[in-house]
C-alpha positions in Angstrom: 17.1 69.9 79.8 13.7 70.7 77.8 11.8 68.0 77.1 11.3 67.3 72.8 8.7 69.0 71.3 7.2 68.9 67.9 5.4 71.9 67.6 7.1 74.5 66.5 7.8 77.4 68.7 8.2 81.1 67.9 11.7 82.3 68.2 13.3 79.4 70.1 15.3 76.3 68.7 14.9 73.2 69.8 17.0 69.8 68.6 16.7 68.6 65.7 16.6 64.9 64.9 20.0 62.9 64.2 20.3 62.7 60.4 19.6 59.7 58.2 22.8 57.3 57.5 23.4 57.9 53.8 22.7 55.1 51.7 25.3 54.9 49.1 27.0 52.0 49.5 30.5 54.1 48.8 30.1 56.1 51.5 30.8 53.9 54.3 31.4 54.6 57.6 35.2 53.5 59.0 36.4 53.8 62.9 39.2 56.6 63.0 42.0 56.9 65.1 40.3 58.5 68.1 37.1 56.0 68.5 34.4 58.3 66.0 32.9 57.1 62.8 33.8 58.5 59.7 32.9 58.2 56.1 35.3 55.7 54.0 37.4 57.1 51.4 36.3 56.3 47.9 39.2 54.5 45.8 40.0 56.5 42.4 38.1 55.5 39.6 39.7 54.8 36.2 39.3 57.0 32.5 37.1 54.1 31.3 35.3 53.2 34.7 34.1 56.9 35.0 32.7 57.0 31.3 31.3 53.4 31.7 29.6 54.9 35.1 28.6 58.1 33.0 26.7 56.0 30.0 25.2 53.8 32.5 23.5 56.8 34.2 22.4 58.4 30.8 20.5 55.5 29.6 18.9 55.4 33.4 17.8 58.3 33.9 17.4 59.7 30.5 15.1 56.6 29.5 14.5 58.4 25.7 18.1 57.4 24.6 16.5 53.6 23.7 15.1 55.3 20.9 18.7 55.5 18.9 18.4 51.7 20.0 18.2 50.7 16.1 20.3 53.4 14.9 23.1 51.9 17.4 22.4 48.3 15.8 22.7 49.8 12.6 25.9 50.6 13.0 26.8 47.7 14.7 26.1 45.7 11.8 27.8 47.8 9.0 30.6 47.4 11.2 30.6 43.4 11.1 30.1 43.1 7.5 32.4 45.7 6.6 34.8 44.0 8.9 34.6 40.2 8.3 34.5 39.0 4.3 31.8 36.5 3.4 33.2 35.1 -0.2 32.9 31.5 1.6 29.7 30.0 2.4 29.9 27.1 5.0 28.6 23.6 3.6 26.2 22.1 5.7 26.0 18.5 5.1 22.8 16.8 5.8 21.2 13.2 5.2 18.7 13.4 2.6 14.9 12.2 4.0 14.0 8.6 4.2 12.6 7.2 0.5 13.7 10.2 -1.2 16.6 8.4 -2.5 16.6 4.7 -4.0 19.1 3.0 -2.3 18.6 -0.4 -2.9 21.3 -1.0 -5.6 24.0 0.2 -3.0 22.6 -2.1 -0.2 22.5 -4.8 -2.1 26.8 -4.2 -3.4 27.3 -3.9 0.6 25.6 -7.0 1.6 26.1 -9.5 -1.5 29.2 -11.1 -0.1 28.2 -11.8 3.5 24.6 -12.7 1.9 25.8 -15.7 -0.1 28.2 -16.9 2.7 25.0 -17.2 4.6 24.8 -20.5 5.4 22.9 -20.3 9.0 19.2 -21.9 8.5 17.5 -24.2 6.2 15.8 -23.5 3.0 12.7 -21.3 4.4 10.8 -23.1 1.5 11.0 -26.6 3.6 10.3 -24.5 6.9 7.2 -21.9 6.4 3.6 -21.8 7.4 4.4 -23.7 10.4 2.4 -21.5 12.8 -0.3 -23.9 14.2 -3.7 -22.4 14.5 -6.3 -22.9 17.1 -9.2 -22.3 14.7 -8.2 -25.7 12.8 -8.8 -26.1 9.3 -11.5 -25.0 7.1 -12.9 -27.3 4.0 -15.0 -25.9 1.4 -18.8 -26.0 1.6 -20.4 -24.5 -1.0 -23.9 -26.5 -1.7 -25.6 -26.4 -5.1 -29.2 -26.7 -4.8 -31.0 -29.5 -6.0 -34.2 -28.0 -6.9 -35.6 -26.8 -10.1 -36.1 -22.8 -10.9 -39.5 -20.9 -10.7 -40.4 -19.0 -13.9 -37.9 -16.3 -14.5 -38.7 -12.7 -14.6 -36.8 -11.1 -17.1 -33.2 -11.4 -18.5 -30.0 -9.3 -16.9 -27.0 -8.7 -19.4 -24.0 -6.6 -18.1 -20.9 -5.5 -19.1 -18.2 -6.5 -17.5 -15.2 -3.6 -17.3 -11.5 -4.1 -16.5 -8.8 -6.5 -16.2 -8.8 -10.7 -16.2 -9.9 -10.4 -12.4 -12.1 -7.1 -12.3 -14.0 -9.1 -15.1 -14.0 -11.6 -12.7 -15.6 -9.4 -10.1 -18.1 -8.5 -12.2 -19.3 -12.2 -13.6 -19.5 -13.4 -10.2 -21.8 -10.3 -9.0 -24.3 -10.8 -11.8 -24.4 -14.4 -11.1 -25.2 -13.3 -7.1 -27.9 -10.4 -8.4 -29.7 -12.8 -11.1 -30.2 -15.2 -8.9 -31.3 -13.3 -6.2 -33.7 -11.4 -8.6 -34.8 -15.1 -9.9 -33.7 -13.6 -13.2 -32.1 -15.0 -16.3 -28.4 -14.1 -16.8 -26.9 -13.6 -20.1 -23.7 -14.8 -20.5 -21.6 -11.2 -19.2 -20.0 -9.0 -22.5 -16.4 -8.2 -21.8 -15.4 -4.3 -22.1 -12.6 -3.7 -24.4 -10.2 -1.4 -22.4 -7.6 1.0 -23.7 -5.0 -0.5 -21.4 -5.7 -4.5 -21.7 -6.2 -3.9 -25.3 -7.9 -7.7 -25.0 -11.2 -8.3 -27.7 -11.3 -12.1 -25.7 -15.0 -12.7 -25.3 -15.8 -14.8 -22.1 -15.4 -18.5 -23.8 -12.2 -17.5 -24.7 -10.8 -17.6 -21.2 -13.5 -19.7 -19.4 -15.1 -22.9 -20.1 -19.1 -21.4 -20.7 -20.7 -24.9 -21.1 -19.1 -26.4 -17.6 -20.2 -22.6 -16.0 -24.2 -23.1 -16.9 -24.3 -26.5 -16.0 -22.4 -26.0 -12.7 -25.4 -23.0 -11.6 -28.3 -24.6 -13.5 -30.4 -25.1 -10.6 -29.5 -21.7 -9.3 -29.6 -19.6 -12.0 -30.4 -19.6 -15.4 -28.0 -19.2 -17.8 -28.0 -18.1 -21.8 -25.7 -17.0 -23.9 -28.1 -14.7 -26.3 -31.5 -13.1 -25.4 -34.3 -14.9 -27.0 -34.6 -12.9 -30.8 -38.5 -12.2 -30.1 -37.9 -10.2 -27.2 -34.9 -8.0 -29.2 -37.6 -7.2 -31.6 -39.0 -4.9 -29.2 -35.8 -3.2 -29.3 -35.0 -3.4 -32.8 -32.4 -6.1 -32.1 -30.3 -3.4 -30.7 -29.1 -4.1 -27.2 -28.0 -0.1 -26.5 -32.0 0.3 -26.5 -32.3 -1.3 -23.8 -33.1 0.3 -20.8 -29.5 0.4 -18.9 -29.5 1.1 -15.2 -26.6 3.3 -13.9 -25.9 1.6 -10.3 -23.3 2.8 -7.7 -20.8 1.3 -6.7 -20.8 -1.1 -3.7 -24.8 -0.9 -3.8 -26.9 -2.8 -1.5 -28.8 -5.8 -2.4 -31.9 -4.6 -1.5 -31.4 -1.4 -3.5 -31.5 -4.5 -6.5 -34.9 -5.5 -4.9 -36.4 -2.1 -4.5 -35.2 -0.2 -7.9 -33.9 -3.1 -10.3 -36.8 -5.4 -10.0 -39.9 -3.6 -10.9 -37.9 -2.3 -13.6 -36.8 -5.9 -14.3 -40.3 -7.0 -14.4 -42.0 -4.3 -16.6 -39.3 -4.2 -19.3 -38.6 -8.0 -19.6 -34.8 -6.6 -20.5 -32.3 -4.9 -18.4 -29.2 -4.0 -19.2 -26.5 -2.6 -16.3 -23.0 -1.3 -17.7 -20.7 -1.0 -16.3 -20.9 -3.6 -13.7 -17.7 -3.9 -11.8 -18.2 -3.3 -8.2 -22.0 -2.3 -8.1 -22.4 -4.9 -4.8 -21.8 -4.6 -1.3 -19.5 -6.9 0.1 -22.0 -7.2 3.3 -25.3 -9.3 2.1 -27.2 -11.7 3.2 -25.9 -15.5 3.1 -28.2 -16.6 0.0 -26.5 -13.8 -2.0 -22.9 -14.9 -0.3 -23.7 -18.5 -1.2 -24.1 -17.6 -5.3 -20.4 -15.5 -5.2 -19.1 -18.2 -3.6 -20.7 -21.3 -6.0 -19.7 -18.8 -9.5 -16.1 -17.9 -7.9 -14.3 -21.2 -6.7 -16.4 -23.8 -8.2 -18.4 -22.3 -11.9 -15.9 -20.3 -13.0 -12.7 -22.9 -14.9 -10.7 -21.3 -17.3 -11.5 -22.7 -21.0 -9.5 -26.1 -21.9 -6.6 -24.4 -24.4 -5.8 -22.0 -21.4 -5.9 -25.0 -18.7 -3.9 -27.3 -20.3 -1.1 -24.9 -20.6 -1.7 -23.8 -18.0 -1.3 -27.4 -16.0 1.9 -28.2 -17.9 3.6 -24.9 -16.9 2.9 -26.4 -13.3 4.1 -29.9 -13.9 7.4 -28.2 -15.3 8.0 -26.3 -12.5 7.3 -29.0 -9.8 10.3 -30.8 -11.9 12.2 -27.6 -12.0 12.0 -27.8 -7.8 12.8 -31.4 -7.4 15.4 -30.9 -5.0 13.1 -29.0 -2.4 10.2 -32.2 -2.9 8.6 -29.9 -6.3 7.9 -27.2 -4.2 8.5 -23.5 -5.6 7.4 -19.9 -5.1 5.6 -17.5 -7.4 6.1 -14.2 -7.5 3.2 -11.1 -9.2 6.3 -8.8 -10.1 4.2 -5.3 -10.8 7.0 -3.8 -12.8 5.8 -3.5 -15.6 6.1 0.2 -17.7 3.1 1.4 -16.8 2.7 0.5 -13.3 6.1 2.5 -12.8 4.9 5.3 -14.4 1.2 5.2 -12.1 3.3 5.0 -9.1 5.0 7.9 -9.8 8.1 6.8 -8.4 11.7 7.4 -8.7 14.4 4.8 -9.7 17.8 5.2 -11.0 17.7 4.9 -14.4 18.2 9.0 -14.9 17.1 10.7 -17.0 16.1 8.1 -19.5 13.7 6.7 -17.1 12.1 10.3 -16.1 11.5 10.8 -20.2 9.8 7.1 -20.2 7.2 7.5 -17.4 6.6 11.4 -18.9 5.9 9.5 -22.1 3.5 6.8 -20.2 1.8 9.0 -18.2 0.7 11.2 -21.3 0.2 7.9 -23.0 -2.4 6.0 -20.8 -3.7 8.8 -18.5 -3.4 12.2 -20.9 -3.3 15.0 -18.5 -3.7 13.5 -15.1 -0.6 13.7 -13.7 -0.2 17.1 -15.1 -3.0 19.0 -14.1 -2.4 22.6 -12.5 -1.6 22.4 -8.7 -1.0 18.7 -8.3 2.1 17.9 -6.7 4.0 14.6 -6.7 6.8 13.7 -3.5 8.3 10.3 -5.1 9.9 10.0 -1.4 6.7 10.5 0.4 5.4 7.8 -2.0 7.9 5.8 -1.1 7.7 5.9 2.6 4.5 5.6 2.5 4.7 1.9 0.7 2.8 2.7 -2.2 5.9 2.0 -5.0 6.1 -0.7 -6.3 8.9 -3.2 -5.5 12.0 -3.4 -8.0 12.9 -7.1 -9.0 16.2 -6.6 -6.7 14.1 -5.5 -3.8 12.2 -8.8 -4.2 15.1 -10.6 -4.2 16.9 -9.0 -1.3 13.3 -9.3 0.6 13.6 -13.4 -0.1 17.1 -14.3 0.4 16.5 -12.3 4.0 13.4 -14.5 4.7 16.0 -17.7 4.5 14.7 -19.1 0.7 18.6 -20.1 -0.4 19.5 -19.7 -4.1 18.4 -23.0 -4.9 14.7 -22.1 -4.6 12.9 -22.3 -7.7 11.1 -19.1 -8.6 7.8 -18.6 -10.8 7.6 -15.1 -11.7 3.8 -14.0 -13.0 4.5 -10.4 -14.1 3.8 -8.5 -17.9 6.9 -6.7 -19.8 9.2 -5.7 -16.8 10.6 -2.3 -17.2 14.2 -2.5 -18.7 14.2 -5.8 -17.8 17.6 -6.3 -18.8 18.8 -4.4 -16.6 16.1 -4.2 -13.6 16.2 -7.9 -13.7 20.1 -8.9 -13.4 20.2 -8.9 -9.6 17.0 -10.9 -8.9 18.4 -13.7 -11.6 21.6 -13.7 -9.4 20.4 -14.1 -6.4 17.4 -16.9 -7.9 19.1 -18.5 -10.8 16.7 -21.2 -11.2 14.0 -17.9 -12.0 11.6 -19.3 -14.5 8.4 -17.1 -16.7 6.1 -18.8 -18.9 8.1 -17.7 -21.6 10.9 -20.2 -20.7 8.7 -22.7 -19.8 6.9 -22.9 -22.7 7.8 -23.4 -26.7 7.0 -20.6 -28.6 4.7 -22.2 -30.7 2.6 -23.2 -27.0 2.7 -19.5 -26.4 1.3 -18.3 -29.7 -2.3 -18.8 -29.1 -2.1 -16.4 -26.3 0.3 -14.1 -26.9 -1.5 -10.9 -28.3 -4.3 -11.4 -25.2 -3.3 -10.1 -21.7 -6.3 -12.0 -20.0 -5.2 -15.2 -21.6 -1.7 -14.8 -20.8 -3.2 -13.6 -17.2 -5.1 -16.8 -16.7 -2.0 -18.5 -17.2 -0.6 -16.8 -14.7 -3.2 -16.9 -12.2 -3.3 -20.8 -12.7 0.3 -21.3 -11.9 0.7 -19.2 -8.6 -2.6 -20.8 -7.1 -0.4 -24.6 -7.0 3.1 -23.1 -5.8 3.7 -23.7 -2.1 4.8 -19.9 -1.4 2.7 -16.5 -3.3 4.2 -13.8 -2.8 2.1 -10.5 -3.7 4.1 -7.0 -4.3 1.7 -4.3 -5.3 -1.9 -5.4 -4.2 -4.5 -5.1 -7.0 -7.3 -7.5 -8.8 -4.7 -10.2 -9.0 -3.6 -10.9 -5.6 -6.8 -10.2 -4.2 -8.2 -13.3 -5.9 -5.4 -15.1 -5.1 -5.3 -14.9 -1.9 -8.9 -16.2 -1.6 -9.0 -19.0 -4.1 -5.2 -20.6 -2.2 -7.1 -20.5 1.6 -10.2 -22.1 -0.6 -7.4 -25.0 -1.7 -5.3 -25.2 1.7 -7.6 -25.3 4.2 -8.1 -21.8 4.8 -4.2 -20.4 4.5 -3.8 -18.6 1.8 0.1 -19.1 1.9 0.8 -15.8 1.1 3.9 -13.3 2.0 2.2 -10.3 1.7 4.9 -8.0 2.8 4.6 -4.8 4.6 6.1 -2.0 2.5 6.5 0.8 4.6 9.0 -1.5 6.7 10.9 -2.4 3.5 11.3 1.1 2.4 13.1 2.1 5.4 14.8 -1.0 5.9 16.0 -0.7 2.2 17.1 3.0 3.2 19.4 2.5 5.8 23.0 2.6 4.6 24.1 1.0 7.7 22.0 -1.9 8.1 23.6 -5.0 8.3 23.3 -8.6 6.9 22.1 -10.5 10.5 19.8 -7.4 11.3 18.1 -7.3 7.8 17.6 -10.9 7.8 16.6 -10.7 11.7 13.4 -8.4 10.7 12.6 -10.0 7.3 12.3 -13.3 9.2 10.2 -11.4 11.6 8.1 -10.1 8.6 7.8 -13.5 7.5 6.0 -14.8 10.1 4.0 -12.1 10.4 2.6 -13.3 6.9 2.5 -16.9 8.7 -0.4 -15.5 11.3 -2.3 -13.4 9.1 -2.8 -16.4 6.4 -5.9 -17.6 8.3 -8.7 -14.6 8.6 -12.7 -14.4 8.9 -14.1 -12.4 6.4 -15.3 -8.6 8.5 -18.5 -7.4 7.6 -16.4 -4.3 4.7 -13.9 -7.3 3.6 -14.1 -8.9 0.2 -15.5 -12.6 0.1 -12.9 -13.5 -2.8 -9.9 -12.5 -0.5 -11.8 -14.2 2.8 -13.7 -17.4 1.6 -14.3 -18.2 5.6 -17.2 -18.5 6.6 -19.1 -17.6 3.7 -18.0 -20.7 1.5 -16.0 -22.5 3.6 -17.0 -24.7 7.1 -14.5 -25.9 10.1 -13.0 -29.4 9.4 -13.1 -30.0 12.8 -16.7 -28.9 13.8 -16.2 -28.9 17.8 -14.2 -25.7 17.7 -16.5 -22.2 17.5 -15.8 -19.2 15.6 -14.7 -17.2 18.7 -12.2 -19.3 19.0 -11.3 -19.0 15.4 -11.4 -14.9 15.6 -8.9 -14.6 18.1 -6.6 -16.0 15.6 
């Protein structure tokens, strides 16, 4: 036997290696009959498996065919449209998006019944603010001095712009900066404003004598600049050197710019005034808003004595819940709805109306290339105003019973007859100072919004429940001068809008969960009606601690803050 040898050799054969198994998995090796291995026999393969087995090994080894890839989806797809006929399109049904839609109308069909057979709780009128408070109560403190005035250095007349309450703003500003600037303020010139349409002059609305005498030994007050020193300007007050101030400026930007300006011209003149100081100053400046807001400024006796009867009437009116009643700012009026740019369901009628009041008290701004309005992200996003049914819905969920009498401070209402059915259903004992006054009480107002305003004002601040639906000028005063009366609350339901929207969205809500979270919202109201003014927060909407002290001096402010 010769031993294995891998070097070749010349002219003699030596064994070769055993060959390799083969490894397709079809040729398998199978015992025969007589004990030796042999390959298995392969089972016949079909027509179709034998072509599927062909194209298989085409597209593997011959890797260019993927280039008719598209020209084989091609065809693919003229064959499925020429196949299957698309003449009907399937309807896909979808929800449209929260606030695009106003819904209210239909909630309030779904939920009437069940709402008036509501008899589960007591009138929330005998029932609210009964969240006790750690803080205690505050009591005004606003101290007049008793001293007399140096020698002053010049007179200060401004314009005052805006509104009843922006006016109101602006005369209790001046009254901060002349004082603080030892000047001499002139009594403030109302603005005559495109929208108010009001020429009242400020002792049309306030009483002007009871206003110097309350700040006389604070600040001096006139209500003409002495005629020797117009001279100089040819008795022409737009010669008058007339500062143009920021808005929300400093007091010590007064101090460093309006003063030596102040004191070389004798004169100054500063329009428009609304808003030109900083809510943060220092307490002397605080102390002056504070004496010209809730204790200088009274409206004028024609205004108050209306105003005082309208009050009486309505305590009467609510006899049956101890004269207690709830007032209501309604911000529905045309033009508000038309601002807001939101949608309700009055149509087309309605979208021709706000087109009409846009163009009419804005010209242009709503129309101006590239801005685009969503009325449902408006909506969401609590910025529309609340409909008189959504009012009343919001109420009768917070437990006040159809009984409760209703004050409602608003201007025209937008198709009030209609807008205003379902709120006088659900509150018929629903009263304006135009049914609680004669006609011929009313006429001395009538054609002045301020006046008519004041009126207003002077009724919500004595009802036992304000409810605020829109913010603005009015509220904001509000809400300060009631925690100035009731020991610091301000007895306010200030709702939370975004909420209502989606609550007012939901087609399935029903009667016990609505009520559920407007009870909830409620007291939420409850807890906020006690707050310290922050350092960025108005000190006519937050009266504590500026102009107001504990009644009960042995608690501290922390305490108080964590309220």
């Amino acid at each position: 036997m010769h031993p294995y040898n891998r070097l070749p050799s010349s002219g003699h054969s030596s064994p070769s290696p055993p060959a390799s198994p083969l490894r397709s998995p079809r040729l398998r090796h199978t015992r025969s009959k007589t004990g030796r291995f042999s390959p298995a026999q392969p089972a016949p393969r079909t027509y179709a498996q034998r072509l599927a087995w062909l194209f298989l090994s085409v597209l593997l080894r011959r890797q260019g065919i993927f280039l008719f890839a598209p020209l084989i989806y091609i065809s693919g797809m003229l064959l499925y449209f020429g196949t299957f006929s698309f003449d009907v399109v399937p309807i896909i049904k979808h929800r449209p998006a929260p606030g695009s839609l106003y819904r209210s109308p239909q909630l309030y069909a779904k939920l009437r019944h069940e709402m008036d057979a509501d008899n589960s709780s007591a009138d929330a009128i005998s029932t609210i603010w009964k969240i006790p408070y750690r803080g205690g109560e505050w009591k005004p403190c606003v101290h007049k001095s008793s001293e007399g005035l140096p020698e002053s250095n010049g007179y200060i007349y401004v314009e005052a712009n805006g509104g009843l309450n922006q006016q109101r703003t602006s005369i209790c500003n001046a009254v901060a900066v002349a004082g603080y600037l030892n000047a001499t303020l002139v009594i403030p010139n109302f603005h005559y404003h495109s929208i108010w349409k009001d020429p009242s002059k400020f002792s049309d609305i306030y009483d002007e004598e009871y206003f110097g005498n309350i700040l006389k030994n604070d600040v001096r007050v006139v209500d003409k600049i002495p005629e020797h020193m117009m001279e100089r300007f040819g008795s022409n007050m737009t010669n008058v050197f007339n500062f143009r101030i920021k808005a929300w400026s400093s007091i010590q930007y007064y101090r460093d710019v309006v003063l030596p300006k102040l004191l070389e011209e004798r004169v100054i003149r500063i329009s428009p005034f609304a808003n030109r100081l900083s809510f943060d100053a220092p307490p002397a400046v605080q102390r002056l808003r504070c004496l010209a807001n809730y204790e200088a400024l009274r409206f004028s006796s024609p205004i108050l004595s209306l105003s005082e009867s309208l009050v009486a009437r309505m305590r009467k009116q609510s006899i049956v819940n101890g004269g207690k009643y709830v007032s209501i700012h309604l911000r529905f009026e045309e033009d508000m709805v038309a601002f807001s740019c939101c949608v309700f369901d009055g149509g087309k009628q309605e979208r021709d109306d706000m087109v009409a009041a846009r163009e009419r008290g804005w010209k242009g701004k709503f129309t101006k290339p590239g801005r685009v309005i969503r009325p449902g992200a408006i909506r969401i996003n609590g910025k529309c105003p609340l409909t008189p049914l959504e009012v009343g819905l919001m109420l009768r969920g917070m437990g006040f019973t159809k009984n409760t009498s209703i004050y409602l401070a608003s201007g025209k209402i937008y198709n009030a007859e209609i807008t205003m059915a379902p709120l006088r259903e659900m509150f018929p004992n629903l009263h304006t100072k135009e049914t609680l006054a004669s006609e011929e009480e009313l006429a001395p107002f009538k054609n002045y919004s301020s006046r008519m305003a004041a009126i207003d004002y002077t009724v919500c601040l004595h009802s036992e429940v304000f409810v605020t639906t829109q913010g603005g000028n009015f509220p904001h005063f509000l809400l300060g001068h009631r925690r100035y009366l009731y020991g610091g609350h301000s007895k306010t339901i200030k709702p939370d809008k975004r909420k209502l929207a989606l609550l007012f969205d939901s087609s399935n809500i029903g009667w016990r969960s609505l009520k559920r979270q407007l009870l909830s919202m409620r007291s939420h109201s409850d807890s906020k009606g006690v707050e310290l003014k922050r350092p960025s927060d108005s000190i006519y909407s937050f009266p504590c601690p500026d102009c107001m002290c504990h009644a009960n001096r042995t608690v501290d402010s922390k305490s108080l803050s964590a309220t």
